[in-house]
N, C-alpha and C positions, 0 to 999 in steps of 0.2 A: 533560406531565401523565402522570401515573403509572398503570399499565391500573386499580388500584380507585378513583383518583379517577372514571377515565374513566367504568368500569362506576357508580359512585354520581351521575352526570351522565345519565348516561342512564335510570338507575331513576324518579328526581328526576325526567327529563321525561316519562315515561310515566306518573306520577304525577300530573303540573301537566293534561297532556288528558285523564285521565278524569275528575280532577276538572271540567274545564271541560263535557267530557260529560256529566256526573251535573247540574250547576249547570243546563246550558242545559235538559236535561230537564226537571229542575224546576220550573223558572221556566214554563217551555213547559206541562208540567202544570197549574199553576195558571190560566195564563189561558184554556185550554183549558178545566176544571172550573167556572171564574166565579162563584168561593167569595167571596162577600161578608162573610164573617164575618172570612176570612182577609185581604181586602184591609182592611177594618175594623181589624184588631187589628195586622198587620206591612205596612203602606202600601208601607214601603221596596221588599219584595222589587219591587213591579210597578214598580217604579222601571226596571228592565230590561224593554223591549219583547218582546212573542212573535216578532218579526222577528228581532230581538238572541239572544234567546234560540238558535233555528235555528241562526243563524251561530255561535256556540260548539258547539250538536253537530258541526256539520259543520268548523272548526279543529279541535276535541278529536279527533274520529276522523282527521284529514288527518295529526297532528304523532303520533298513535299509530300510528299504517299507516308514517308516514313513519321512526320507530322500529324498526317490526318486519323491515324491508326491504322492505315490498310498496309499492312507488314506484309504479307505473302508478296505485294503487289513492289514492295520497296525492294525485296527481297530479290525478283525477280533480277529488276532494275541494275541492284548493286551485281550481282553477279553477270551480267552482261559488260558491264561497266571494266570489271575485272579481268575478264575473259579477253577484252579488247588489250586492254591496259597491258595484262600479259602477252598478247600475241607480236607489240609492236617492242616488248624488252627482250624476247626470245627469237627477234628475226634476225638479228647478227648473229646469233650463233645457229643457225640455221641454214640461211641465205646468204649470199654473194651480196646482192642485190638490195633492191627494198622493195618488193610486191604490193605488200601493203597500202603503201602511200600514195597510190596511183589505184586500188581495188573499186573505191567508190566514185571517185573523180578523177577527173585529170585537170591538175592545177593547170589556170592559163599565165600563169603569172609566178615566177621563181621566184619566193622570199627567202631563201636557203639553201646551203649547201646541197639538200633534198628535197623539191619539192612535193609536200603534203606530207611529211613525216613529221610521225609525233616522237617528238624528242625523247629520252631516257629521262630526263628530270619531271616532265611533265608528264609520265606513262607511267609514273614511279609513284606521284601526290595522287594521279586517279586512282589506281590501286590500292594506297591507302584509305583514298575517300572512300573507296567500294567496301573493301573490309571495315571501315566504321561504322557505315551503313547497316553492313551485316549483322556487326555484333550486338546493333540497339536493335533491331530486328527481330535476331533471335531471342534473346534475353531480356528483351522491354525495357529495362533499365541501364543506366547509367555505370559504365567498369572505367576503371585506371587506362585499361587497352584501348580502348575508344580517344580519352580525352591524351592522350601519348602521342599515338597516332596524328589524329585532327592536328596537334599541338606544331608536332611536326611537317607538316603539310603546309599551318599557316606561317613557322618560322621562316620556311624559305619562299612564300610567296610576299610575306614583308620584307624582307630582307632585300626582295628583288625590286618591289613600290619604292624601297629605302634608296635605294641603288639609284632607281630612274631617275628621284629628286635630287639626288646629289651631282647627278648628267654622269653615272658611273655605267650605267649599262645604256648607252645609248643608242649602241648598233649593235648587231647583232657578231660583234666577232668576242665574245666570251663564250666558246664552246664548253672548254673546258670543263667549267664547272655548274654546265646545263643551262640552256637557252630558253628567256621565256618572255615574253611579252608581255605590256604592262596591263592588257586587259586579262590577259592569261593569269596573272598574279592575281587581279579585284578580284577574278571569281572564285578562285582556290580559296583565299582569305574569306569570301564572303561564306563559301561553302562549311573553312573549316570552323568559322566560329561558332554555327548553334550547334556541332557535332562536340566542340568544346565545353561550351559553357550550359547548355539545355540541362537540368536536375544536376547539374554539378554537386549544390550545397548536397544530397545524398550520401555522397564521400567523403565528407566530412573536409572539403576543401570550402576555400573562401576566394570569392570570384575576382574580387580585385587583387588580391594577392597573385593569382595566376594571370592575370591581363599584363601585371608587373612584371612579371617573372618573363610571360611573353614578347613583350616589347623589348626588353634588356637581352632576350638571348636576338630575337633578331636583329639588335644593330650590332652584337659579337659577333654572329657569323657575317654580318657584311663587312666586318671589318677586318677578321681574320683573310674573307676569299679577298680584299684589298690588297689586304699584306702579301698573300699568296701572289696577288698578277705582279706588285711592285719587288720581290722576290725573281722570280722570274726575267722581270725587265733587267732588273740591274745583271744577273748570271749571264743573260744573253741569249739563255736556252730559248725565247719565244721575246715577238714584240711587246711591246706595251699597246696598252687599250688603245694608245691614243698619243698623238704628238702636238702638246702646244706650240703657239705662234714662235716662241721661245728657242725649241728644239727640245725643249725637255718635256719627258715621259709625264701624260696628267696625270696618273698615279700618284704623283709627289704630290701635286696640287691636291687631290681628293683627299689622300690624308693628314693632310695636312687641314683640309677640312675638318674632316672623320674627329682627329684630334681635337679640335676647339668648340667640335659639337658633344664630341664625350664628357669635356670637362663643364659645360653646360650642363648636359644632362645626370652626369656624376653629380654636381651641387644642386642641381633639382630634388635630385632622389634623396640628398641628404637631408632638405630640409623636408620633402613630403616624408621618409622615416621619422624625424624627428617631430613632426604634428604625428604621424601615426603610433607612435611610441604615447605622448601626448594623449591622444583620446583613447587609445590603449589603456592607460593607466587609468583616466577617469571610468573608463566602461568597467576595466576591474573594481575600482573601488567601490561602484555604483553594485555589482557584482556581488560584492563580497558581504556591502549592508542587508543587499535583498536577503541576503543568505542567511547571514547573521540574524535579521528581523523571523525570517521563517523559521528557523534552527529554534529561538526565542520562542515564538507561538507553539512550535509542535513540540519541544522538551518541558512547556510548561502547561501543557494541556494534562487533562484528568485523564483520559483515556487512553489507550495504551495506542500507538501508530507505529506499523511494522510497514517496510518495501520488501517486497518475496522477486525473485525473477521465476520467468513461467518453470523453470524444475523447482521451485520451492526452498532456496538458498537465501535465506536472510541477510538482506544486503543493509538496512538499519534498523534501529532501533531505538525508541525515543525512552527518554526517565522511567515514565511511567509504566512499560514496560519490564522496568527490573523490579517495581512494585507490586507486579501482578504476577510475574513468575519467576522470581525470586535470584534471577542470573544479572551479570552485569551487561550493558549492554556491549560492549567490548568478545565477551564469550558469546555473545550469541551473533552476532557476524557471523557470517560461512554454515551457519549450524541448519542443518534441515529445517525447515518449517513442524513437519510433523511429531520432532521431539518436542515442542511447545503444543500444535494444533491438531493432535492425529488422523483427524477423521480431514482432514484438508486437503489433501490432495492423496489421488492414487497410492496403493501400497508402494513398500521401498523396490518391490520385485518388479512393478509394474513398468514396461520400459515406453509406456504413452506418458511423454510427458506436455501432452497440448492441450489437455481438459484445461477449460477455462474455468476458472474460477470464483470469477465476479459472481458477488450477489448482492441483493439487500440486506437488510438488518435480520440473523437466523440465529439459533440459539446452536453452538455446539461446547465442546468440552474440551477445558485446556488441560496442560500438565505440568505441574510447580517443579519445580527442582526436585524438592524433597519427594516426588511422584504422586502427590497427593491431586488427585484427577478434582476440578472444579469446571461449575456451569460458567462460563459466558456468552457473553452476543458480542456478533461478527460482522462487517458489513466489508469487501471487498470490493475495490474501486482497477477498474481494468484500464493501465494508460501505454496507448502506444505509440513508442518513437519510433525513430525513422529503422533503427536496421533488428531494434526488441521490444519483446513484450515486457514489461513489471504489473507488478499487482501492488497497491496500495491497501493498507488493511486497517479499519478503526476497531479495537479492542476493550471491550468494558467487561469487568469481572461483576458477575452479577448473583456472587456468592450470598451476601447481605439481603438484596432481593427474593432470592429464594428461599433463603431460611426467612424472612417476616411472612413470605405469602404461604411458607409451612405453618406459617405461627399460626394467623391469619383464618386460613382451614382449621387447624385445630381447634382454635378459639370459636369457631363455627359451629363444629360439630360438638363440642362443649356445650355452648349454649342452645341447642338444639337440645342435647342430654338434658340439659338442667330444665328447660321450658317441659318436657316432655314430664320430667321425673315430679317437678315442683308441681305442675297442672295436677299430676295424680297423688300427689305425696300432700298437697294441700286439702284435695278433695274429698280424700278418703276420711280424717278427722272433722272435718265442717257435717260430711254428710251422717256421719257415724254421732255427732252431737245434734243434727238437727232429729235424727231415730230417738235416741232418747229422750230428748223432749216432749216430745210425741209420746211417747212413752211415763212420763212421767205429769204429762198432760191428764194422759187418759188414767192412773192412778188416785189424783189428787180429785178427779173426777167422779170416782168409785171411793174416794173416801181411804185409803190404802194407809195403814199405819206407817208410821214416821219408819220406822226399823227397814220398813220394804223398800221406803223411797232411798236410804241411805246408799247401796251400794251401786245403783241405778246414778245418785249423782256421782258418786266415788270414778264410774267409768265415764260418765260425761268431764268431770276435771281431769282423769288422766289424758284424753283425749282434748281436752283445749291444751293440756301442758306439753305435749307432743307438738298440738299446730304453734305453739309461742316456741318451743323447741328451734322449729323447723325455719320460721321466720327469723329466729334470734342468727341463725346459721345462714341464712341467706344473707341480713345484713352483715354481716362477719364476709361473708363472700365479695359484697359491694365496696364494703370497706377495704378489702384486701387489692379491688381492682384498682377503686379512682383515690385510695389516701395519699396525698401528695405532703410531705413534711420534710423538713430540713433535717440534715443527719445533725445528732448533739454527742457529745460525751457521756456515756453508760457505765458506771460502773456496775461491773456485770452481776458481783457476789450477791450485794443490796435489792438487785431487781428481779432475779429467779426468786431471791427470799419473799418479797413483797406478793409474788404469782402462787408462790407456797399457803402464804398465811391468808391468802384470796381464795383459796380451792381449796384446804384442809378439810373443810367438812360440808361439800358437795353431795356426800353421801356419806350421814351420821348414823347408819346402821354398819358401819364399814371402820378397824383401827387401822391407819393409816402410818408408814413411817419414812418421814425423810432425811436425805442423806444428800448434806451438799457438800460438797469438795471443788470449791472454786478459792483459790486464794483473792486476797480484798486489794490486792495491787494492781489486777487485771482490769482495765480500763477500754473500751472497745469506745469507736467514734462511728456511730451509725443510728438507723431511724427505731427512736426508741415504739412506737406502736406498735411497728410492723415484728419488731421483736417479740413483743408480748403477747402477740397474736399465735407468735411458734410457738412461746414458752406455755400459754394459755392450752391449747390442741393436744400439747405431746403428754404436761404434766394430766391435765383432766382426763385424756384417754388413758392414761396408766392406772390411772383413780376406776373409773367405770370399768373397765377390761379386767379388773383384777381376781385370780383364781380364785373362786368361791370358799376351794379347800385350804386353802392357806390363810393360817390364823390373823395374818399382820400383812396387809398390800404394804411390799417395798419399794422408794420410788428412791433411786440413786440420780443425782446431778453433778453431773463433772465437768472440768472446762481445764485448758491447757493452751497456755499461747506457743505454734509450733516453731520460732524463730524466723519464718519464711515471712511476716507479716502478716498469718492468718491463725485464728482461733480455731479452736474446736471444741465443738459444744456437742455432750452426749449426755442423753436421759434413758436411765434402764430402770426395768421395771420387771416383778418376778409376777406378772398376771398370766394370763392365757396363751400371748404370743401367737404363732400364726404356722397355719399345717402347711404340710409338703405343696410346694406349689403355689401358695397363695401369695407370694412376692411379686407376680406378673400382674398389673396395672392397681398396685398397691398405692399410689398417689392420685389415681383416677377419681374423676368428680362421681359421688355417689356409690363408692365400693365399698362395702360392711361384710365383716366376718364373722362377727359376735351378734347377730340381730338379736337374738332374744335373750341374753345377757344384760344389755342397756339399751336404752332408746338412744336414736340419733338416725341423722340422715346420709352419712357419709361424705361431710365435703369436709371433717376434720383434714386430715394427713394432705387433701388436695390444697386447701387453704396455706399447711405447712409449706408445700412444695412451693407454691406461686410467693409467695412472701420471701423462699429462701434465695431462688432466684431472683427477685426481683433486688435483695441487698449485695447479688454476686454473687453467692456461695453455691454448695448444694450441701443435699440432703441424700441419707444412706441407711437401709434398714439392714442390721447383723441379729441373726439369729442368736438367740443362746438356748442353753442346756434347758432352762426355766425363765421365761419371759422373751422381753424385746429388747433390744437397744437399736436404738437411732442418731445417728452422726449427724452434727451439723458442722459445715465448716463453713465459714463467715471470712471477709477481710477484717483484720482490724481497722482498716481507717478506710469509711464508704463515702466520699461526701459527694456521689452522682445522686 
């Protein structure tokens, strides 16, 4: 229900108890006053007892207190209300007499068999009203027992209104089946409807549906207690209501109404079913697009979207979802939350389960099927319906994230390395050449024979060909990071040869031997530079590394396509190789093993590394007996 239906259900019954306050008043007034002019002229009103009367001011104020929120104060109310209610259903089995009905007043005026006695049928509905009273009282909200009650309460006071219009209860000799007046009926009615229909929608009822269901049982029971007196009439056991001009029982004549007003009301209700069927169906259909459209948006979204109930039961789960942790979303129904989000709710032992769990966007750790624990961000949406809690959850896996801002860092602290190492690895030969000029200044100044000056410039050219070294290996750096080229067709045997017969005599105080074993069929599709930049590093460090004692540097090249689509490319070499331990940050920018062996600056093997990932593959150093060997494995066909 909508909050201004609600608010106008509520006006409406603050309404229906002062009117029953004002009425009880009244009526109470009058017989209080014992205006005989006035029971002379409107008999009806005293038709309502001063007993009766009471118990309408005191419902009217219990269902307006009960209204305002002063519950202790309603509470009182209905149990007073009860108390009475009970005392005048339990005086026949108690009393001769009737004590009661004379305690407060004494009627001046006999409208019944008893004067001032509150009937069974009408001490029956206060008692109800009193217990409905109660029970919204105590429990604040809306129960099946309440609107049962109420329901009942107002079937027999319509039934009774139904009755008067039809001229079926027009005097008061229907004892039988409880006596009541027609003001006695408005206020029951008016009282039982906000005890009815007040937060109804809570129970997951629909208000017109029950107003329906209402009005159909009160004109069966007025027509069954019909059936019942024209029963009676015809057996002889008791009169009829009433005697037409005729000589025949009204009875006949009322249902004979009753009937023609059924079949009226029977074809009303067929055709309002049939619109309600009607826009039934369009609300479904109308229904089932919204659902359809939202079903659409949340299984085609990037991010993964889970509903949790507050114990953390996965009640769905969208596509993207079985993307992120690798189950389908069918198996993950019913499945804890925790086996996908563990750190999300309380342990499994923990038996609190009302921790709320809403938050913003927080970084915690999921868990794949396969259990492999990964970082993502969480944000949980807290929605509360009428009788539970769910929690709505957006999920992004922010594995990819986290490894580029590993990268990221790394590449930082890299470049950090390299500024730090290159500022002093540059410095040290500019300053060490600008000494001996200086040096060779003050010589040529003193006249110094040619022989003196020679080895004086021999150390200033090693030391420029260190800084061209260094720079040469920088750019080699630059180039490794921004060369951006298309991958081509390689055939591999032809392009290790051409790197061979490029670097054979790099170092011509050195015999050198090579040994390729690539067959000439083997054809790889990737970026031929970045290739030669490996092939360049691995073959020339085999060259400069190589054992002094060994007559002949041996450089073996081998290559092998492994069936799976990727190559593998290995270069060994019988040089120096690498002691215990020195495998640990062996592809690091600026690591040398050999410094006084050969010159270099150490971004060889780094330059390998970044180049061999960057074509996909890696790169792997195997110790041998005598030298290195180094794996590369490559895809054969690269064309990212």
């Amino acid at each position: 229900m909508d909050p201004l239906a609600r608010v106008n259900w509520h006006k409406a019954g603050m309404a229906a108890a002062w009117f029953c306050v004002l009425v009880g008043t009244g009526i109470g007034s009058l017989w209080l006053l014992k205006s005989e002019h006035v029971a002379d002229t409107l008999p009806v009103l005293f038709r309502m007892q001063f007993n009766t009367a009471i118990n309408f001011v005191l419902s009217g104020l219990a269902v307006a207190t009960l209204l305002s929120g002063a519950g202790r104060i309603a509470t009182g109310l209905a149990i007073a209300v009860m108390l009475i209610s009970l005392a005048f259903l339990l005086e026949p089995l108690i009393h001769t007499g009737h004590p009661l009905d004379t305690l407060l007043i004494d009627p001046f005026r006999q409208t019944g068999p008893h004067p001032g006695h509150l009937a069974s049928g009408t001490a029956l509905s206060f008692l109800l009203i009193g217990v409905c009273i109660l029970i919204s009282a105590v429990t604040g909200r809306p129960t099946l027992l309440r609107v049962v009650l109420a329901a009942t309460v107002f079937m027999a006071a319509a039934a009774t209104l139904i009755g008067y219009g039809l001229q079926l209860v027009t005097e008061s000799d229907w004892p039988r089946y409880g006596h009541m007046s027609p003001h006695t009926a408005l206020c029951f009615a008016a009282l039982a409807l906000p005890l009815i229909f007040l937060r109804v929608e809570e129970l997951d009822y629909d208000a017109s549906t029950i107003a329906a269901m209402l009005g159909a049982a009160s004109y069966l029971l007025l027509l069954a207690l019909t059936l019942l007196d024209l029963q009676d009439a015809f057996e002889g056991s008791s009169p009829p209501v009433s005697i037409n001009p005729d000589g025949k029982p009204a009875s006949q004549a009322i249902l004979a109404g009753l009937l023609v007003v059924s079949g009226i009301v029977y074809a009303s209700l067929i055709v309002y079913a049939f619109r309600s069927a009607q826009r039934s169906r369009a609300i479904a259909l109308q229904l089932r697009e919204s659902q359809e459209r939202m079903s659409a948006i949340i299984d085609t979204a990037a991010d993964g979207i889970v509903t949790v109930n507050a114990r953390g039961t996965v009640l769905s789960a969208n596509h993207a979802m079985e993307t992120i942790f690798g189950y389908r979303s069918e198996d993950m129904l019913g499945r804890d939350v925790r086996t996908l989000i563990p750190d999300l709710l309380p342990a499994a032992g923990n038996d609190d389960h009302t921790t709320d769990i809403a938050c913003t966007a927080r970084e915690v750790e999921g868990t794949r099927r396969n259990g492999i624990r990964f970082p993502l961000d969480l944000s949980v949406a807290r929605i509360e319906l009428d009788r539970t809690v769910l929690y709505s959850g957006i999920i992004r896996d922010i594995s990819q994230r986290k490894q580029h801002e590993q990268e990221i860092l790394d590449v930082n602290a890299e470049l950090e390395a390299f500024a730090w190492r290159t500022s002093h690895d540059l410095r040290a030969p500019i300053a060490s050449s600008i000494g001996l000029t200086a040096i060779m200044r003050d010589m040529i100044g003193l006249q110094a024979p040619t022989t003196q000056l020679v080895p004086v410039i021999g150390r200033l050219e090693r030391g420029l060909q260190k800084l061209d070294g260094l720079i040469e290996n920088i750019i080699q750096l630059k180039r490794s990071r921004l060369l951006d080229e298309a991958a081509t067709s390689v055939p591999l045997a032809s392009t290790v040869q051409e790197t061979i017969e490029r670097l054979r005599f790099i170092d011509p105080e050195r015999q050198v031997s090579f040994v390729v074993d690539i067959p000439e069929a083997i054809v790889i599709r990737t970026k031929l530079a970045r290739l030669r930049m490996i092939l360049d590093n691995l073959i020339s460090n085999a060259i400069k590394y190589a054992d002094p004692d060994e007559a002949t540097c041996r450089v073996t090249v081998d290559a092998v396509l492994t069936g799976d689509g990727w190559l593998e490319l290995c270069v060994s070499d019988n040089g120096l190789g690498l002691g215990e331990g020195d495998e640990t940050g062996l592809f690091q920018m600026f690591k040398r093993f050999h410094p006084s062996k050969a010159d270099g600056c150490g971004l060889g093997l780094y330059i390998v590394k970044t180049s061999v990932e960057h074509l996909g593959g890696t790169v792997a150093y195997i110790r041998l007996d005598k030298g290195s060997r180094f794996v590369i494995r490559l895809p054969q066909r690269n064309d990212a």
